[in-house]
C-alpha positions in Angstrom: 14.2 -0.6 -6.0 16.5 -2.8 -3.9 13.7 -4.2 -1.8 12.0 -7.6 -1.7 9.2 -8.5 1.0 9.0 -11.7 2.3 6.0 -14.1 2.8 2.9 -12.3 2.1 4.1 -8.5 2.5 3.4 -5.7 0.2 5.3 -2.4 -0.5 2.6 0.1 -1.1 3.1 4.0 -2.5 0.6 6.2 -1.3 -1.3 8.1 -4.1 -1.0 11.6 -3.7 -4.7 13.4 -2.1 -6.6 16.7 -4.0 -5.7 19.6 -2.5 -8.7 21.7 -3.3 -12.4 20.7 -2.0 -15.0 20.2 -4.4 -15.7 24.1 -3.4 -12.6 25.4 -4.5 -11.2 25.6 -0.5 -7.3 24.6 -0.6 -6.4 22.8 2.3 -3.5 22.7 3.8 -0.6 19.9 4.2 -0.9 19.9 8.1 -5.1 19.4 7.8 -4.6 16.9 5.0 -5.5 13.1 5.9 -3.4 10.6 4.5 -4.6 9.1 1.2 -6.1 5.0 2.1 -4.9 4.3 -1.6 -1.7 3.3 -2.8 0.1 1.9 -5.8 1.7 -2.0 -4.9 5.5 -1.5 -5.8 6.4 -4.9 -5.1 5.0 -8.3 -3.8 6.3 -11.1 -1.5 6.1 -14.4 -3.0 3.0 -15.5 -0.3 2.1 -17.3 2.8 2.5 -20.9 3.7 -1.0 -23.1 4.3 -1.1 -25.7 6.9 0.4 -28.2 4.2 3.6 -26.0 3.8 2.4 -25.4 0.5 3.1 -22.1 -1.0 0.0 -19.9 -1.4 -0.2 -16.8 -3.7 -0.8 -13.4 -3.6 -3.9 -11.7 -5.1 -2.0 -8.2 -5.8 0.6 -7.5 -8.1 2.8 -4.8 -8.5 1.2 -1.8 -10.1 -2.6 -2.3 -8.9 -4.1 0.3 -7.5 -5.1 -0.6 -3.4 -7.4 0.6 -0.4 -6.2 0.0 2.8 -7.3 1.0 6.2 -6.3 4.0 7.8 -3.8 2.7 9.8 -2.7 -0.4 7.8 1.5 -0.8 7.3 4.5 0.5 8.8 5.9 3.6 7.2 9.6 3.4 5.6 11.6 5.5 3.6 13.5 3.7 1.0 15.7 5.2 -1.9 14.0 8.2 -0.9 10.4 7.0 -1.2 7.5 7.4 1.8 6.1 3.8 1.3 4.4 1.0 3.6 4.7 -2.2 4.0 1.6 -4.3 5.3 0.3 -7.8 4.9 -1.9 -8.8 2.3 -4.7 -8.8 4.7 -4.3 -5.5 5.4 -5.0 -4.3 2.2 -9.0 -4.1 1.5 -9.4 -4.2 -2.2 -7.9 -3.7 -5.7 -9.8 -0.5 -7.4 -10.5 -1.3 -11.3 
């Protein structure tokens, strides 16, 4: 991908949601919810602190995310449905 976030954004794929209920019930793409985890694609390289000094990000590309419901802004790129949110946005890495 030819995409790079700045300060302390992150690109986020959506991991794909079951389609069956634990009783077997398919559900359909128009009642699905959208999935609140993701896969980071790629990093900024962080915020700046008070000092101007150059703070880190916690996530990396290829953890596996939660993020709120209605965390990021949707984009398409090379084809891709991904998001792009802040850091903050995202709620936890899953282990």
């Amino acid at each position: 991908m030819k995409f790079r976030p700045l300060h302390d954004r992150v690109v986020v794929r959506r991991l794909e949601s079951e389609e069956r209920t634990a009783g077997g019930i398919i559900i359909p793409d128009t009642a699905k919810e959208k999935p609140q985890q993701g896969e980071v694609v790629a990093v900024g390289p962080g915020a700046r602190n008070e000092k101007g000094e150059l703070v880190a990000l916690d996530v990396k590309a290829g953890d596996k995310v939660l993020f709120g419901k209605w965390s990021g802004t949707e984009v398409k790129i090379d084809g891709q449905d991904l998001l792009i949110m802040k850091e903050s946005d995202v709620m936890g890495i899953i282990g």
